[in-house]
Structures are given as structure tokens and as C-alpha cells.
Backbone as CSV, one residue per row, in Angstrom:
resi,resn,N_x,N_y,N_z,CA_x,CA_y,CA_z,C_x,C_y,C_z
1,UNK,5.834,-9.257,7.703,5.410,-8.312,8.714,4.083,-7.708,8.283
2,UNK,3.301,-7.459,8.979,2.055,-7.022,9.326,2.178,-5.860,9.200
3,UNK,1.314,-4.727,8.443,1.541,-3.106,8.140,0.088,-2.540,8.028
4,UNK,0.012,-1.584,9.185,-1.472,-0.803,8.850,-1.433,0.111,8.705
5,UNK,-1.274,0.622,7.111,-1.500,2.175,6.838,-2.837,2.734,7.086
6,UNK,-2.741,3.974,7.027,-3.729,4.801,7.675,-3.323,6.123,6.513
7,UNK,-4.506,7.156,5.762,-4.427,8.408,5.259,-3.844,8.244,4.083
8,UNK,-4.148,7.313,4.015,-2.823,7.243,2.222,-3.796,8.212,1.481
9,UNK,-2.805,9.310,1.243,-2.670,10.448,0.528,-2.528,10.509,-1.275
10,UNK,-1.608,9.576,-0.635,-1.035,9.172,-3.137,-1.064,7.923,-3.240
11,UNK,-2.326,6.962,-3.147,-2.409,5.716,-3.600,-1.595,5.430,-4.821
12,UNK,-1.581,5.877,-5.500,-0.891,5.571,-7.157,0.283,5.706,-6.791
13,UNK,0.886,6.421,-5.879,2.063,6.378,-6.070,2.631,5.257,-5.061
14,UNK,2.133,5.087,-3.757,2.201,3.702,-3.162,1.894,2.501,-4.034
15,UNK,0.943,2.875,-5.047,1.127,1.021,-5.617,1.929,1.355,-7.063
16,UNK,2.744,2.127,-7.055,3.621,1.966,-8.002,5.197,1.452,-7.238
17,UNK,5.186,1.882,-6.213,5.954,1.641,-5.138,6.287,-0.061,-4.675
18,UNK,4.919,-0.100,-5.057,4.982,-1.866,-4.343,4.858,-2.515,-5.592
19,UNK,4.546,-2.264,-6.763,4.948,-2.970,-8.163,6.444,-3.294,-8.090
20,UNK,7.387,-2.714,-6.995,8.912,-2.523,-7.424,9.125,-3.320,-6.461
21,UNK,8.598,-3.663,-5.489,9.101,-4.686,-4.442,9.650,-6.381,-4.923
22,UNK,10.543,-6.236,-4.143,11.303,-7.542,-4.600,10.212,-9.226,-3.831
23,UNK,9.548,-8.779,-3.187,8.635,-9.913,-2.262,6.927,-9.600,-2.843
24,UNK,6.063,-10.533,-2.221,4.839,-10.425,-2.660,4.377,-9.108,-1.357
25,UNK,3.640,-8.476,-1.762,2.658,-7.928,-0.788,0.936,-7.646,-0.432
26,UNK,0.561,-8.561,0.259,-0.923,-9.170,0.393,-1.291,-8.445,1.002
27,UNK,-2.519,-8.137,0.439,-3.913,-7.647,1.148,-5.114,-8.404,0.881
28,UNK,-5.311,-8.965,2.180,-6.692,-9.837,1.921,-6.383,-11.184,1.175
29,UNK,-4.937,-11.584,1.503,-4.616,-13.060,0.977,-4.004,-12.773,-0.892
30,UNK,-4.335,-11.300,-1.244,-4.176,-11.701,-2.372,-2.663,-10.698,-2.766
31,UNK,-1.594,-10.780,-3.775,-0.514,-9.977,-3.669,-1.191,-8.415,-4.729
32,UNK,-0.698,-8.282,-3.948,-1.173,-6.538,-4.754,-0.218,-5.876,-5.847
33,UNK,0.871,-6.560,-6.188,2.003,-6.115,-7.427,1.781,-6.954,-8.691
34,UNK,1.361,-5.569,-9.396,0.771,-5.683,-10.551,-0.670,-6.139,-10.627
35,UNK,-1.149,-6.551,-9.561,-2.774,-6.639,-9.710,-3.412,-5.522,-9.838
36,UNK,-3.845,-4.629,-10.999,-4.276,-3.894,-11.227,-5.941,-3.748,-10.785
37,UNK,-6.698,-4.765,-11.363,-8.108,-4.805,-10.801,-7.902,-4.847,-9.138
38,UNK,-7.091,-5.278,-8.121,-7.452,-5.206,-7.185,-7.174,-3.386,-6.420
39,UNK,-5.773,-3.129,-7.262,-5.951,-1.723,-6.725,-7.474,-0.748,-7.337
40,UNK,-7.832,-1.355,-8.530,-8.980,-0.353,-8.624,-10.245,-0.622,-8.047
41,UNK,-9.711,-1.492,-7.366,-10.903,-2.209,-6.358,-10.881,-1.288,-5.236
42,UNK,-9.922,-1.277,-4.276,-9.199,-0.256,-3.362,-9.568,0.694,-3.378
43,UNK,-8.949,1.599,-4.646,-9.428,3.116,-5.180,-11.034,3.182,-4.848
44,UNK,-11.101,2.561,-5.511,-13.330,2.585,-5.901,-13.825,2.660,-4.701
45,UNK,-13.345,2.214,-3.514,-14.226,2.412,-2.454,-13.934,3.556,-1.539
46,UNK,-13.541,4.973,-1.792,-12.864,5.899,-1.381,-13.604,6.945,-2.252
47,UNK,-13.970,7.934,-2.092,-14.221,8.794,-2.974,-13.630,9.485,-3.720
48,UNK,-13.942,10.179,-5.157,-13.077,10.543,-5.435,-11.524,11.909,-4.860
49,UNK,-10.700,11.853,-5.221,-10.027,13.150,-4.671,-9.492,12.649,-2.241
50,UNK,-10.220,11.782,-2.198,-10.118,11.568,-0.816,-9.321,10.426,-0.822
51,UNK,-8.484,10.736,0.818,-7.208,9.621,0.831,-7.979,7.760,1.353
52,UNK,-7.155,7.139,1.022,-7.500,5.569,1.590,-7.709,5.497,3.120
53,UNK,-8.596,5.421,3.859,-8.315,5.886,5.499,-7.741,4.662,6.234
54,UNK,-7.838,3.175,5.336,-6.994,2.250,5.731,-7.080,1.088,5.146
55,UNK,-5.426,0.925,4.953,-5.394,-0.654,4.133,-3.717,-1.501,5.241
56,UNK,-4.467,-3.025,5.391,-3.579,-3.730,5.772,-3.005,-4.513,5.055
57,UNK,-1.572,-4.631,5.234,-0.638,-5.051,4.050,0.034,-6.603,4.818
58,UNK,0.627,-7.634,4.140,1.441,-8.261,4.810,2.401,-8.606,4.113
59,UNK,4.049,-8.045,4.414,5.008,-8.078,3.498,6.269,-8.456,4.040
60,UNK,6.619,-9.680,3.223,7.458,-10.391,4.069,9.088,-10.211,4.284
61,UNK,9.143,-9.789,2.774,10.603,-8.788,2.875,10.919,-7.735,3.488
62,UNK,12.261,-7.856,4.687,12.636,-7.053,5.124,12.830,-6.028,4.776
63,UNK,13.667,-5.373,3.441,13.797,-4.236,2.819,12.459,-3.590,2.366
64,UNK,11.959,-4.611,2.215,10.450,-4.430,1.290,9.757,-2.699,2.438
65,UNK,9.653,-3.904,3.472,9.107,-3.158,4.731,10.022,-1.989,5.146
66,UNK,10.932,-2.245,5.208,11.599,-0.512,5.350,11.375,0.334,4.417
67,UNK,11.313,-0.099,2.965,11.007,1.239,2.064,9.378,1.523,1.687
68,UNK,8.534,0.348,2.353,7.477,1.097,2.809,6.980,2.174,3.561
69,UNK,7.950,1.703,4.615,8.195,2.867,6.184,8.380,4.342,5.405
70,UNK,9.799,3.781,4.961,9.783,5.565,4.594,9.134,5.918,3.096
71,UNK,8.270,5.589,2.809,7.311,6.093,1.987,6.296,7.019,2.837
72,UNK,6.141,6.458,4.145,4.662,6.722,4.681,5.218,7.563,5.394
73,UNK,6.898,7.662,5.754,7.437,8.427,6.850,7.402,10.007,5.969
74,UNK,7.784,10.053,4.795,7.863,10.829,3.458,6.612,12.087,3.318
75,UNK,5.677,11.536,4.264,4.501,11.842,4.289,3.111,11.556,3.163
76,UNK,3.193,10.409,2.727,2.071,10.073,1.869,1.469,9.223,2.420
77,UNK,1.104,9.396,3.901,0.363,8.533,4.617,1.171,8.103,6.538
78,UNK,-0.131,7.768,6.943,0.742,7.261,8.413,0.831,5.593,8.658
79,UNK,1.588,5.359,9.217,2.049,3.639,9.372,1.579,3.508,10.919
80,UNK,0.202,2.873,11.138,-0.159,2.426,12.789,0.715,0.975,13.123
């Protein structure tokens, strides 16, 4: 499934989140768990102290994707 966050608030804590996912989760073709250089890739283009204003995810596990949901539902970001 296809996921467009919007405002991510606690990046670190969303990609500690998706380090725990049982499926891959791609951005830009590439999986983002445990790719460390690509989240500081992410980070770097955001200023400091300011939220991510948008990253698209594609994650194929069902559960995966629900405990994304309520991460963002949690309020550390909105899910378009």
C-alpha cells in the first residue's frame, strides 16, 4: 500500500518505528529499515528543529500499514 505522510513531527521516532516492521518499506525504490544513510538523507533536507512536510512510503504488509496509521493517528504526523 501506498502511504503519504505529511508533518512528520518525530522523524526518529517514525524510523525507529519502521526498523521494527516485519515487511520492507520503500521510499524511492529503496527500503528504509535500517538504512541509516538514507534516513539522514531525509533528515538533511528539512531544517533543523522543523517537521518532514512529506515523505511517500510503499509498504506491503498489512499490519505493517496499520501500525503506521496509528503512529500518525498518535499525532506525530498526518497520513493523506
Amino acid at each position: 500500500m501506498k502511504v503519504t505522510l505529511v508533518d512528520i513531527e518525530q522523524p526518529k521516532t517514525l524510523f525507529h518505528l519502521l526498523d521494527t516492521f516485519k515487511g520492507p518499506v520503500f521510499c524511492g525504490g529503496m527500503d528504509l529499515r535500517n538504512n541509516q544513510d538514507l534516513k539522514s538523507m531525509i533528515c538533511g533536507m528539512t531544517a533543523p528543529g522543523k517537521s518532514i512536510p512529506q515523505l511517500e512510503l510503499t509498504v506491503p504488509e498489512a499490519g505493517d500499514v496499520s501500525r503506521l496509521l496509528r503512529f500518525m493517528r498518535d499525532g506525530c504526523g498526518t497520513a493523506a
